[in-house]
C-alpha positions as CSV (number, residue, x, y, z in Angstrom):
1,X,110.5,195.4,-190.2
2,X,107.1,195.3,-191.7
3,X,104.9,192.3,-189.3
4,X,103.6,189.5,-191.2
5,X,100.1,190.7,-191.4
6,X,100.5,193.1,-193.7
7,X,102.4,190.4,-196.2
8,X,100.9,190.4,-199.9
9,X,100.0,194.3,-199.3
10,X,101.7,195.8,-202.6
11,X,104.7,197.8,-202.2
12,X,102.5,201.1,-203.8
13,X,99.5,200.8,-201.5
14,X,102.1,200.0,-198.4
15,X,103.7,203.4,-198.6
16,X,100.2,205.2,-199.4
17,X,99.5,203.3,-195.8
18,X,102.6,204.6,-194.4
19,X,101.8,208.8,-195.9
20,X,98.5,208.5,-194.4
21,X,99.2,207.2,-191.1
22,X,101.8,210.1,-190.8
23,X,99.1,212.5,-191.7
24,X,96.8,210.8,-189.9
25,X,98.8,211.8,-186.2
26,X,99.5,215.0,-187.2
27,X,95.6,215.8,-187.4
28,X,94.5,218.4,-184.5
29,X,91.4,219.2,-186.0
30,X,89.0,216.4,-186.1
31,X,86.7,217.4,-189.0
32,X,89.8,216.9,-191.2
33,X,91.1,214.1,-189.7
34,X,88.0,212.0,-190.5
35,X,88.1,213.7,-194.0
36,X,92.0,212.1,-194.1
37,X,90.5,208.9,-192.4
38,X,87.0,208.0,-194.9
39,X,89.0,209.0,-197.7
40,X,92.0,206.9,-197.3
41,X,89.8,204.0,-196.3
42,X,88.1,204.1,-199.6
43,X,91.5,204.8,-201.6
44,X,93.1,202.0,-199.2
45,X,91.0,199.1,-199.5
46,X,89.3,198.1,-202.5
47,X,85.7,197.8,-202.8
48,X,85.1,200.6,-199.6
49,X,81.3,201.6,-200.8
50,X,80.5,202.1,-197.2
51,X,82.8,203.8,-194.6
52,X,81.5,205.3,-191.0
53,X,83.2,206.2,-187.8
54,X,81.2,205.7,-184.5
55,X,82.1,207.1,-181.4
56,X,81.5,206.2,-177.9
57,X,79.4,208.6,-175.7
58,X,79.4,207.7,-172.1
59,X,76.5,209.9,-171.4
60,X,74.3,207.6,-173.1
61,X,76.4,204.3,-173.2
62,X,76.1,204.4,-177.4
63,X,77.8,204.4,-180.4
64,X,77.3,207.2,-182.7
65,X,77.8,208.1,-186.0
66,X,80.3,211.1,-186.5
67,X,81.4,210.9,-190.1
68,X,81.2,208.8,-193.5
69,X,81.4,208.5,-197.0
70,X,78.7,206.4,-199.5
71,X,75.7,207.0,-197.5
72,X,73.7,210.1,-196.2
73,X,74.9,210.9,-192.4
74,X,71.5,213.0,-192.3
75,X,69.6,209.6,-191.8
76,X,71.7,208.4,-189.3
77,X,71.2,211.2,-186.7
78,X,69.1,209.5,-184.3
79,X,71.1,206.3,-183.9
80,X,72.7,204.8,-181.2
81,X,74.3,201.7,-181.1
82,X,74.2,199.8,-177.5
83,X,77.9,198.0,-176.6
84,X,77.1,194.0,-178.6
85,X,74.2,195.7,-180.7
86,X,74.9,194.7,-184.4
87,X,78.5,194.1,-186.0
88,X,79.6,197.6,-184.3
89,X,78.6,196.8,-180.8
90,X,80.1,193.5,-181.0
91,X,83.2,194.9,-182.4
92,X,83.4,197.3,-179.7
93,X,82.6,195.0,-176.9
94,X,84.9,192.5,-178.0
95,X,88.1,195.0,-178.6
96,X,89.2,193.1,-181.8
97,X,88.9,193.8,-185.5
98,X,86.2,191.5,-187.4
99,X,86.3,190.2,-190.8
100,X,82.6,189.2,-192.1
101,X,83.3,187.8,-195.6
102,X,80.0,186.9,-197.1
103,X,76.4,188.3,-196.7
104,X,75.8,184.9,-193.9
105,X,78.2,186.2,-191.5
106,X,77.3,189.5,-192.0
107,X,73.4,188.5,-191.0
108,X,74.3,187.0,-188.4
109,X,76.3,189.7,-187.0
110,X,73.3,191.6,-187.6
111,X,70.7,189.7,-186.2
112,X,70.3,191.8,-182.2
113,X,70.0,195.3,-184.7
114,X,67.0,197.3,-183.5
115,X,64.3,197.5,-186.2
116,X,64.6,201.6,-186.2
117,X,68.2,201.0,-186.8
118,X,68.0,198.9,-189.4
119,X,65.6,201.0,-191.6
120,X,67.9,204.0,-190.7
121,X,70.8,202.3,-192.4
122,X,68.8,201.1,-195.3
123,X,67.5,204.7,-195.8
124,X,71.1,206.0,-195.2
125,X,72.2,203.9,-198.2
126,X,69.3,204.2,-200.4
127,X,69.6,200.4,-200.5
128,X,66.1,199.1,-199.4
129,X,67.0,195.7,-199.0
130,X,70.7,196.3,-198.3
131,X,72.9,193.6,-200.5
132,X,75.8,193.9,-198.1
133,X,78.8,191.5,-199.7
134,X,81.5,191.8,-196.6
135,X,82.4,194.4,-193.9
136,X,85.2,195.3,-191.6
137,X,84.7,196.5,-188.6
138,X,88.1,197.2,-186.2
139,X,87.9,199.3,-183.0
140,X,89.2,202.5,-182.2
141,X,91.6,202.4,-179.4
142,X,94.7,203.3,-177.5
143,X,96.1,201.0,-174.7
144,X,94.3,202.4,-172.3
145,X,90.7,203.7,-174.1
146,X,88.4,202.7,-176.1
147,X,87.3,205.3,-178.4
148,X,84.8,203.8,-180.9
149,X,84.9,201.9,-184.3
150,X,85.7,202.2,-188.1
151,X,83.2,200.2,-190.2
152,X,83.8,199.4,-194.0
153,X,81.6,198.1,-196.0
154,X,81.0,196.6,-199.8
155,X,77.5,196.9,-201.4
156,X,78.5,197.2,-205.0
157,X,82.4,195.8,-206.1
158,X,82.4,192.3,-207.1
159,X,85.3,191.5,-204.3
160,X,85.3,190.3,-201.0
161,X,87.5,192.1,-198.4
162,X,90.1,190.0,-197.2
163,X,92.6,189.5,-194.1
164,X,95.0,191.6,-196.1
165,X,92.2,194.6,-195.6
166,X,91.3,193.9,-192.2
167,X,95.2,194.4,-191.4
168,X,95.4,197.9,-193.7
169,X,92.0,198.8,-191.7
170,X,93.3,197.7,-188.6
171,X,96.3,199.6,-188.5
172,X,94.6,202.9,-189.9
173,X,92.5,202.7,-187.0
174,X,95.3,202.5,-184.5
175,X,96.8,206.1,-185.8
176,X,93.2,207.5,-186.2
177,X,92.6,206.4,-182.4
178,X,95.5,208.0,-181.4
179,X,94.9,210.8,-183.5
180,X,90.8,211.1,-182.9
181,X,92.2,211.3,-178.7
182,X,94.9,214.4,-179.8
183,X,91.6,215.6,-181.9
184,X,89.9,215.9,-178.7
185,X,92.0,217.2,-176.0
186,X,93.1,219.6,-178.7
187,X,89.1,220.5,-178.7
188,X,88.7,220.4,-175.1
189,X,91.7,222.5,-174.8
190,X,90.5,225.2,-177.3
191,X,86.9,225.1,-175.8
192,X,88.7,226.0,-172.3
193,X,90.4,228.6,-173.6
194,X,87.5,230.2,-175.2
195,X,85.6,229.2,-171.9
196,X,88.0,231.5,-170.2
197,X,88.0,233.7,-172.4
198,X,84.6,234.0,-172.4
199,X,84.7,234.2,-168.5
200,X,87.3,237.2,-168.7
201,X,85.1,239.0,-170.6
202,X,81.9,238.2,-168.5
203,X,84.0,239.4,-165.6
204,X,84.9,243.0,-167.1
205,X,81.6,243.6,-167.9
206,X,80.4,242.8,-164.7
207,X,83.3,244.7,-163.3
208,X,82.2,247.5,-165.5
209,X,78.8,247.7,-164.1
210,X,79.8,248.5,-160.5
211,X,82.2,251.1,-161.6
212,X,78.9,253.7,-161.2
213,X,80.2,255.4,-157.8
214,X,76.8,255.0,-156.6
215,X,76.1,251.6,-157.2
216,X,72.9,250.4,-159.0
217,X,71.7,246.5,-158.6
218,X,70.1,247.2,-163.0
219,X,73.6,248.0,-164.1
220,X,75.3,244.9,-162.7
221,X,72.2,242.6,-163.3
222,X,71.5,244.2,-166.8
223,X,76.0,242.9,-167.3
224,X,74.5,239.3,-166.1
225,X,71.3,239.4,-168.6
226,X,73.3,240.4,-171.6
227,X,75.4,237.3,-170.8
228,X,72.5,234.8,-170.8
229,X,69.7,236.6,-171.4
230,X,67.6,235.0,-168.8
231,X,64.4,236.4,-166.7
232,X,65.1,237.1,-163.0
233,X,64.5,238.5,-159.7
234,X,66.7,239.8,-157.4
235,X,65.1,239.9,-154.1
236,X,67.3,241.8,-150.3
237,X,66.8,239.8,-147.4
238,X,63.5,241.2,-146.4
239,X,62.2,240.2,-149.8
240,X,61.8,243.3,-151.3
241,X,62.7,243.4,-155.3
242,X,66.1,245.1,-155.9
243,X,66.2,244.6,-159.6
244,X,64.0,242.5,-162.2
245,X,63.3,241.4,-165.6
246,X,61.1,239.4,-167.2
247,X,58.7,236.4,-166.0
248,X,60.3,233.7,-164.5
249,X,59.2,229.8,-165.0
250,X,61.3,227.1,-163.4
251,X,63.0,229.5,-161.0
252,X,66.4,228.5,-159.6
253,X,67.0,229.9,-156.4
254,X,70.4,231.4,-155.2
255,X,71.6,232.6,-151.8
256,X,73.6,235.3,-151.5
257,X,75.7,235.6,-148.6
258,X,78.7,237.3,-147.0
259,X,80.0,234.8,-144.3
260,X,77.0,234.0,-142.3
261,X,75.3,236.7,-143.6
262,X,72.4,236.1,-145.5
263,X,72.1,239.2,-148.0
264,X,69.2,238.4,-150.6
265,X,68.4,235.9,-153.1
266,X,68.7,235.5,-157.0
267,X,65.8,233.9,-158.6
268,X,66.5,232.7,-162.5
269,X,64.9,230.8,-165.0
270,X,66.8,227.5,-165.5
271,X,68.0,225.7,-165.6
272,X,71.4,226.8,-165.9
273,X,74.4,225.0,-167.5
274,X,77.9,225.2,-168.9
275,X,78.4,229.3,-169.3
276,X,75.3,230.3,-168.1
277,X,76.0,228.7,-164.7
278,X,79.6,230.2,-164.7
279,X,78.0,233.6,-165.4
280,X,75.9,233.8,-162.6
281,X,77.9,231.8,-160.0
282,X,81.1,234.9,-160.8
283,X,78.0,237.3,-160.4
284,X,76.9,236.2,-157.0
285,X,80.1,237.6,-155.1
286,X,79.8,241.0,-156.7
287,X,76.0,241.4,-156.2
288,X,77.0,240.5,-152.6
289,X,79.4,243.1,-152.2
290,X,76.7,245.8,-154.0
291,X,74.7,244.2,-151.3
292,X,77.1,245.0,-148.8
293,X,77.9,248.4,-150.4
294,X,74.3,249.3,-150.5
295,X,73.9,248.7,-147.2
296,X,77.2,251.0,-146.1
297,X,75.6,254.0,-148.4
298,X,72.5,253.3,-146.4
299,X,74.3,253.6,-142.9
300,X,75.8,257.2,-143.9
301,X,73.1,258.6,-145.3
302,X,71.1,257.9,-141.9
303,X,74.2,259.0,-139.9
304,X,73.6,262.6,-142.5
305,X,70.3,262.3,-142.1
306,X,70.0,262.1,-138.8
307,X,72.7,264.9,-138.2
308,X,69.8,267.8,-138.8
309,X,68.0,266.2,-135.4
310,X,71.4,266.6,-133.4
311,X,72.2,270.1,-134.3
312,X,68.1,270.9,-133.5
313,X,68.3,269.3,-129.9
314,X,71.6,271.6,-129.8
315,X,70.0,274.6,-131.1
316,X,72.6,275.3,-133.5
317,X,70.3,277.0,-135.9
318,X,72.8,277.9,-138.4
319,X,74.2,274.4,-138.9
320,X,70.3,273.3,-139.1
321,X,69.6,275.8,-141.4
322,X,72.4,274.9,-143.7
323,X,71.2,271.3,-143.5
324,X,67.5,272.2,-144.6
325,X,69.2,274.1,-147.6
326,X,71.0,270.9,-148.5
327,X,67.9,269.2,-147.8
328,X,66.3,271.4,-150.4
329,X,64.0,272.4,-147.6
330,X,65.3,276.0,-146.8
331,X,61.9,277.9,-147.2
332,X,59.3,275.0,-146.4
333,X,57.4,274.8,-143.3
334,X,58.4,271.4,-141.6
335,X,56.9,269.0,-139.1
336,X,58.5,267.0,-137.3
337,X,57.1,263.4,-136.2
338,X,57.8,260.2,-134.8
339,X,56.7,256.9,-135.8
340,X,56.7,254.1,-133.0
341,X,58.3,250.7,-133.2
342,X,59.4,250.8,-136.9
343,X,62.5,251.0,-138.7
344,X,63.9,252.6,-141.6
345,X,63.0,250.1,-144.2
346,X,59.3,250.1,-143.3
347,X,59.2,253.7,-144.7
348,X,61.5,253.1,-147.2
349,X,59.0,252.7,-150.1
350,X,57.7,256.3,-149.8
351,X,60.6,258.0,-148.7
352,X,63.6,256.5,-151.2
353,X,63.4,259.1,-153.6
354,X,63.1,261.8,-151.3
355,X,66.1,263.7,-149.3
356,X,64.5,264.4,-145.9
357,X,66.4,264.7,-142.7
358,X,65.4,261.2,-140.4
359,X,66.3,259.2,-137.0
360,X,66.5,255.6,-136.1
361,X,66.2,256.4,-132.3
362,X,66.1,252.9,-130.8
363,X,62.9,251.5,-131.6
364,X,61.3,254.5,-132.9
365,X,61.9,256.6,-136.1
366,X,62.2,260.3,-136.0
367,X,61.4,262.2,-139.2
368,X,61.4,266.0,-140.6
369,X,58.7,266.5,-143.3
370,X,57.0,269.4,-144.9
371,X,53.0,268.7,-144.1
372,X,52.3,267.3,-147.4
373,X,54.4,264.5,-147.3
374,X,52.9,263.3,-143.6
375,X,49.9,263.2,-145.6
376,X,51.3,260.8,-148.4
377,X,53.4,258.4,-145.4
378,X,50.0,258.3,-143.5
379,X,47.9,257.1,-146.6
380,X,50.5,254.7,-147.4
381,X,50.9,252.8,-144.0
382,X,48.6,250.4,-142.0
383,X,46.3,251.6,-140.1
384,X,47.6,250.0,-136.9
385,X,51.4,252.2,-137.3
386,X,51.5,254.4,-134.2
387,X,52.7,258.1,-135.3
388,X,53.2,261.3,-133.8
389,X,52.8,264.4,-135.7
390,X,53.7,268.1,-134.3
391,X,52.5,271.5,-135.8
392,X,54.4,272.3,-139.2
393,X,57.0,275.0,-137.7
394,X,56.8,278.8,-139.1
395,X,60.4,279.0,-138.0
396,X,64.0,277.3,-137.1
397,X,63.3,278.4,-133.7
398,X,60.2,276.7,-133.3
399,X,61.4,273.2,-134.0
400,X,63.5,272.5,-130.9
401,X,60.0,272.9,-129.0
402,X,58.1,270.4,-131.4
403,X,60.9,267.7,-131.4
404,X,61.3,268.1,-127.7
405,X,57.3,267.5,-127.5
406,X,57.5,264.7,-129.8
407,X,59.5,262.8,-128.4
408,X,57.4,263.7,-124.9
409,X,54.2,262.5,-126.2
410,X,56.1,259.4,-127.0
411,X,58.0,258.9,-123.7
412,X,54.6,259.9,-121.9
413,X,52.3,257.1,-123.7
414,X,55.2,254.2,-123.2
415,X,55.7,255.5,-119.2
416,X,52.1,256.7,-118.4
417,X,50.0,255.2,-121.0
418,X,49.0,258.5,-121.8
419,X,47.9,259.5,-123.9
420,X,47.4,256.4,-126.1
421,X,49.3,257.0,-129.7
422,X,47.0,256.3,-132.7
423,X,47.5,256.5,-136.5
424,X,47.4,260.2,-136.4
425,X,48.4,261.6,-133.3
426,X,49.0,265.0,-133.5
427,X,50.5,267.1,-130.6
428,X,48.7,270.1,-131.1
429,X,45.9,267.6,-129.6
430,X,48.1,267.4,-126.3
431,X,48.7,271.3,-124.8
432,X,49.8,270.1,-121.4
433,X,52.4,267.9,-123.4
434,X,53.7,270.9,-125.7
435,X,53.8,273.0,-122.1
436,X,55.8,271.1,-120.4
437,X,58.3,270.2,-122.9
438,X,58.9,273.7,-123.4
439,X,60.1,274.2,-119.6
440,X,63.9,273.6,-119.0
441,X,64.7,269.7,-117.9
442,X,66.5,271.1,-114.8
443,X,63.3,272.8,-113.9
444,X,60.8,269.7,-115.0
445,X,63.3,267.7,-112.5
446,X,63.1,270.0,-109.6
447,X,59.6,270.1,-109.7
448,X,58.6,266.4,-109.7
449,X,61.4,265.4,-107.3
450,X,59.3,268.5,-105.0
451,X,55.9,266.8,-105.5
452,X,56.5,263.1,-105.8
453,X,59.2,263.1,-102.4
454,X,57.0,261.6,-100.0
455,X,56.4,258.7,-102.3
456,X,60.0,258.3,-103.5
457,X,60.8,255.3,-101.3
458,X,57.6,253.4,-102.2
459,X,58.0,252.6,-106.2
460,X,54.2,250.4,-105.5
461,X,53.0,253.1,-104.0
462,X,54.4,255.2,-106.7
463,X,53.2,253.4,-109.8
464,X,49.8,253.0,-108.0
465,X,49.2,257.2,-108.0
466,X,50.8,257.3,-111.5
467,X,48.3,254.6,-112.6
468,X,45.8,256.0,-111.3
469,X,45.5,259.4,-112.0
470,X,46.0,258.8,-116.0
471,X,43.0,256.0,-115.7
472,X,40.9,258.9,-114.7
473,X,41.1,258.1,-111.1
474,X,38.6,255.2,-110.9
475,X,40.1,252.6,-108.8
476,X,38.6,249.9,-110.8
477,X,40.3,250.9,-114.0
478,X,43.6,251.1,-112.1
479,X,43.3,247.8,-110.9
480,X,42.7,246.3,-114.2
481,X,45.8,247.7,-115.0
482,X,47.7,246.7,-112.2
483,X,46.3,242.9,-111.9
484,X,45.0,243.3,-108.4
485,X,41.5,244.2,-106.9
486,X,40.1,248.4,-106.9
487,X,40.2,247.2,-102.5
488,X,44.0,247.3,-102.9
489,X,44.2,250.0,-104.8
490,X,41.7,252.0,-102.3
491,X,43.5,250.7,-99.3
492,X,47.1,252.4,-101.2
493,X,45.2,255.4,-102.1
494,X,44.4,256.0,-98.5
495,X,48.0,255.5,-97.6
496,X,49.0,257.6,-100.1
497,X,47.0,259.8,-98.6
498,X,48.2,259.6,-95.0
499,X,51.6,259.9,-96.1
500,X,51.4,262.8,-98.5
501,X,49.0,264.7,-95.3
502,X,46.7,265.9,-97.9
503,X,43.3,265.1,-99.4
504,X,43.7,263.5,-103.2
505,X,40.8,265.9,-104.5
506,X,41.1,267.6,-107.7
507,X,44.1,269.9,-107.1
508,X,45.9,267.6,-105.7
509,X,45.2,265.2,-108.5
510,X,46.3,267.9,-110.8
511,X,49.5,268.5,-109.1
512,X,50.6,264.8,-109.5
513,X,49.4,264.8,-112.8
514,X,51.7,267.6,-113.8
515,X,54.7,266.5,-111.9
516,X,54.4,263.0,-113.3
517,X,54.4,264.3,-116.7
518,X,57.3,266.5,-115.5
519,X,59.0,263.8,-114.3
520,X,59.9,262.3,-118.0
521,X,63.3,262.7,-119.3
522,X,63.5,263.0,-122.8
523,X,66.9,262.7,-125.1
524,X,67.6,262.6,-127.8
């Protein structure tokens, strides 16, 4: 049964009601359910000139216009409506359909509406001093939400809307609120799905982009910038640039991280929202596992490269030889070298793009270089680097002698403080070095453990005579080095003496200093 409101409403215009109310929550698509909804106001309810839909935005607490008829919706674009602002704020705040009747209601309704507003309206109408006869205005709801308002209004038709029109009004609103909510989880829905859609397609293409059984940082960042097409700077965790494009401004900075692990950081230009920030957040697990990879390829080629220093200090010629021709290196004249306290990466700017055979060995770095490129690493470090440089070698069976004299020199300035390692270094400088290293360790061994014996037990006595003969025997230098006065190094000299039962002239002096220097072990 029909409720009483809607008695008087002709039997024609009751069923037209009915139809459109059907339509009305069938509507998915919410540009043509306000089409449904302005046009069957106007058709509907005599003397319609005026019909708008306002919606409520919660990120700005407002009212806007979405849709109308009798006015241009152009004008309206900057208006927003506060909750109690005009007769559709009050409508809205008060939950409950109003009926304004005459132009003094209506004025009164209007009298809190913003000056900008009101000119909007009267441009939107093309009615500068905006005869308004009667309106309607009935909310937009559900039982539980409150979606916006309908607003009719009469400028021109000699006829004043009536309670029979607020209840035709009212109950079109009902469906359309129902309908204007299906409207826009059905839009919500849709936009997720093409959300994940899109995301599924962002994630084969970055997918794609690591397929390259290399690995390359520009391929998957290039996948990322084609998404959103944003500057950036992808920096390791030493801060060295992997991959870049563009000049940032506004950077938003982005760890990435493998467990506790920090691997490098993303710098974008933001900021970044909706797909853009989906983009790059599905990015930063794969560049961390290019990170991760990167640094795996990095770890075996430094276990190959460093297999050409094995087979040396083995002498297996034929494996070295086979390296070097790998190596590209097969008829160059190599030297080896040693740079002290530095690592791989420090070197890695020269030496990237260049297949040479090299050595992480504890704190030092062992590497196997035709002359030339000695000459391009020495240019390119700081002054204060600390490298050792042997002869370039005519032949395979030369090099065991340099690397074993390399790594002497090295062992020697740590143990002995001679000789003292500069920028350039070179052993060729050293003879008694490149001597010694060439005598068999069994036989270096033998010979200090000969010379040093009487001292053996005394490792003061022992470092004092070591001390001492690389400080050019002067007791005074000796004991600037050893942090006690030249009298206590005199009075151990003399004890030294008395236990060795020798003079410490100059062949004796000579002896020590070859035995100490015989004394180093060096390995590999």
């Amino acid at each position: 049964m029909v409720e009483s409101k809607f008695t008087g409403v002709p039997p024609e215009r009751m069923e037209r009601l009915l139809t459109l109310t059907r339509r009305l929550t069938t509507r998915r698509d919410m540009a043509a359910l306000l089409e449904d909804l302005l046009h069957g106001s106007t058709t509907l309810i005599p003397g319609a000139d005026f019909v708008c839909v306002f919606l409520y935005r919660p990120e700005c607490n407002a009212l806007v216009p979405v849709g109308g008829t009798g006015f241009d919706l152009s004008a309206l674009q900057e208006v927003q409506l506060k909750p109690g602002e005009s007769i559709t704020g009050k409508t809205f705040v008060a939950r409950k359909p109003l009926l304004l009747p005459n132009p003094e209601a209506i004025r009164a309704a209007q009298s809190n509406l913003a000056p900008e507003h009101d000119q909007a309206v009267r441009q939107a109408i093309r009615r500068p001093d905006n005869p308004l006869r009667s309106s309607l205005a009935v909310p937009l709801a559900t039982d539980d939400r409150l979606l916006g308002v309908l607003v009719i209004d009469n400028y021109d038709t000699d006829r004043d809307f009536t309670p029979v029109d607020l209840a035709v009004a009212s109950s079109l609103a009902d469906h359309a609120a129902v309908a204007v909510l299906n409207a826009e989880e059905y839009q919500e829905i849709r936009a997720l799905s093409q959300q994940l859609q899109h995301t599924m397609t962002i994630q084969q293409r970055l997918l794609a982009s690591m397929m390259s059984p290399q690995g390359n940082f520009e391929h998957l960042m290039h996948a990322v910038w084609t998404a959103i097409r944003r500057p950036y700077r992808l920096l390791d965790a030493q801060g060295d640039v992997k991959a870049m494009r563009g000049i940032i401004q506004d950077p938003v900075s982005l760890a990435i991280s493998a467990g506790q692990d920090l691997l490098g950081e993303l710098q974008i230009a933001g900021p970044l929202q909706g797909v853009e920030r989906l983009t790059v957040e599905q990015a930063l697990p794969l560049i961390a596992l290019e990170f991760l990879k990167d640094t795996a390829r990095q770890q075996e080629r430094l276990r190959v490269q460093s297999e050409a220093f094995r087979r040396l200090w083995e002498r297996d010629y034929a494996a070295v030889d086979a390296l070097l021709t790998q190596y590209g290196m097969h008829a160059v004249r190599l030297a080896i070298g040693l740079i002290q306290d530095t690592t791989v990466d420090a070197v890695r700017g020269v030496i990237e793009h260049t297949n040479i055979p090299l050595m992480q060995r504890e704190q030092d770095l062992l590497l196997m270089m035709p002359e030339s490129t000695w000459q391009i690493l020495q240019q390119s470090l700081p002054r204060e680097t600390r490298m050792i440089i042997g002869s370039p070698a005519d032949s395979l069976q030369d090099l065991p002698q340099e690397l074993s004299g390399v790594l002497m020199l090295s062992a020697s300035s740590r143990q002995l403080g001679y000789p003292p390692v500069t920028h350039a270094t070179c052993l060729c400088d050293y003879p008694d070095i490149s001597f010694m290293a060439g005598i068999p360790d069994a036989f270096r061994q033998r010979f200090h453990e000969t010379v040093v014996a009487p001292f053996q037990e005394d490792p003061e006595l022992l470092t004092t005579l070591k001390t001492w003969i690389f400080s050019e025997r002067s007791p005074e230098r000796t004991a600037a080095i050893l942090h006690t006065h030249p009298n206590t190094i005199r009075y151990r000299l003399d004890k030294a003496r008395r236990r060795w039962n020798r003079p410490l002239d100059d062949q004796a002096a000579i002896l020590l200093r070859w035995a100490f220097l015989a004394g180093i072990r060096v390995h590999l």
